[in-house]
N, C-alpha and C positions, 0 to 999 in steps of 0.2 A: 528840394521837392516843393512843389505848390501842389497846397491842399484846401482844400475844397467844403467845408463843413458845413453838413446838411440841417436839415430842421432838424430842434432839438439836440443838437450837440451843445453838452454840458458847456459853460462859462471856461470854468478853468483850463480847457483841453482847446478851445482859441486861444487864453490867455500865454499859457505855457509854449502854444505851437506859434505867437509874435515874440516873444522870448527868446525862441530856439535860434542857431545860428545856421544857417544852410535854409531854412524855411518860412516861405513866404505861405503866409494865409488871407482869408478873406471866407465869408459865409452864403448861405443862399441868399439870404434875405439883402444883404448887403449887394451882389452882382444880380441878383432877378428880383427876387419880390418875396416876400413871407409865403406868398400861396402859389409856389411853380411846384409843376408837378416834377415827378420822378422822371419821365423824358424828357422833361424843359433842361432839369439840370443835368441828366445825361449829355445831351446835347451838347449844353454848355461847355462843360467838363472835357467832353471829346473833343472841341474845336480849340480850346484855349488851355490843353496840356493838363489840366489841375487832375488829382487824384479825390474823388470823391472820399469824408470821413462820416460815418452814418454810423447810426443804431438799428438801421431800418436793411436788414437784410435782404429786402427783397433785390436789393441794387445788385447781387453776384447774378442775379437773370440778366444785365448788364454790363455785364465784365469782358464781354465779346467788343464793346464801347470805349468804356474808359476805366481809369485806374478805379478800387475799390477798396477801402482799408473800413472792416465793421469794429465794432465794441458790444460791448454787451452793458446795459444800463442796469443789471442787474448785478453785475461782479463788480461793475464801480471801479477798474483798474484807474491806479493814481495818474497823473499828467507824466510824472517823471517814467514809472512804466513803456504806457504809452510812447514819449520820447524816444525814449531806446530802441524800442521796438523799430520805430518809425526812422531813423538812425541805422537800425540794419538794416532795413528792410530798401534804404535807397542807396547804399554798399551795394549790396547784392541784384538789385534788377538793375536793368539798361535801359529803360524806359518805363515813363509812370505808367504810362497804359495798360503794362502788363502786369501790373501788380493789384493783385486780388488776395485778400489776406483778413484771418481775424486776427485782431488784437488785444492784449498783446501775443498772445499764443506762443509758440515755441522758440519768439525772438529776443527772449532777454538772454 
């Protein structure tokens, strides 16, 4: 899976996701700029396969676009969590596109 992590995605959840094996990451800031907006990186995301990871829920109005996997910065779920999650969640769909999902939700 190639993912996509938007502004504001905690350190260790990039850290953990160049760790992992099967998944290639990269951030906004990194492929566009610190200040692209939420269409920019829609955009992005849609032409170049990546599954957008955000805290910023607004991005499932977007899921018609591209992949969408949210977190919640409030519940703090751990890297490893996460992983797993993220782990089934690309078992089970056949394209990143279509996967729209909070995390880690019902995927451990």
């Amino acid at each position: 899976m190639r993912i996509l992590c938007d502004h504001n995605v905690a350190a260790k959840y990039v850290e953990a996701f160049e760790q992992a094996a099967g998944i290639t990451v990269t951030t906004v800031a990194d492929e566009l700029s610190p200040a692209a907006t939420d269409d920019a990186i829609v955009r992005f995301a849609s032409r170049n396969d990546w599954v957008v990871f955000t805290t910023d829920d607004d991005f499932f109005e977007h899921a018609d676009l591209c992949g969408v996997l949210v977190y919640s910065q409030i519940s703090d779920p751990s890297p490893g969590d996460v992983l797993d999650a993220v782990t089934a969640l690309d078992e089970v769909y056949e394209s990143p596109g279509e996967i729209v999902e909070t995390l880690p939700g019902n995927w451990l």
